[in-house]
Steps between C-alpha positions, in 0.01 A plus 500: 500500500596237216700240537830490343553182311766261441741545211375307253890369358636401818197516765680715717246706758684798552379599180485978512223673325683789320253678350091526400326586241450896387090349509437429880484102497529399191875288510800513790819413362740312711855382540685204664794548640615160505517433114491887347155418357208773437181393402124701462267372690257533181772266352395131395771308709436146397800303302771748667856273520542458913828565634675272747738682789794346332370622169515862719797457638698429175335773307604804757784501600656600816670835588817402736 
């Protein structure tokens, strides 16, 4: 099995894989959901902004 990785915005590990590729192993996309992002993992992920857990925790805000 393939490890999941870590989000690349906000290095959370309990990244999900929601879906593959309609060619067996060719990209996995995956979502974080600490920050909301999605990435490919055919993507190139270098120079992506990284999020800070305040940054997070201002930008969704919380249902009473």
């Amino acid at each position: 099995m393939a490890t999941i990785p870590t989000c690349p915005r906000c290095d959370a590990d309990q990244t999900l894989k929601v879906a593959d590729s309609p060619v067996k192993g060719k990209w996995e996309v995956y979502r974080c959901p600490k920050c909301n992002y999605v990435w490919r993992s055919t993507e190139k992920l270098e120079g992506i902004t990284k999020l800070e857990r305040r940054m997070i925790d201002e930008a969704i805000p919380t249902v009473p």
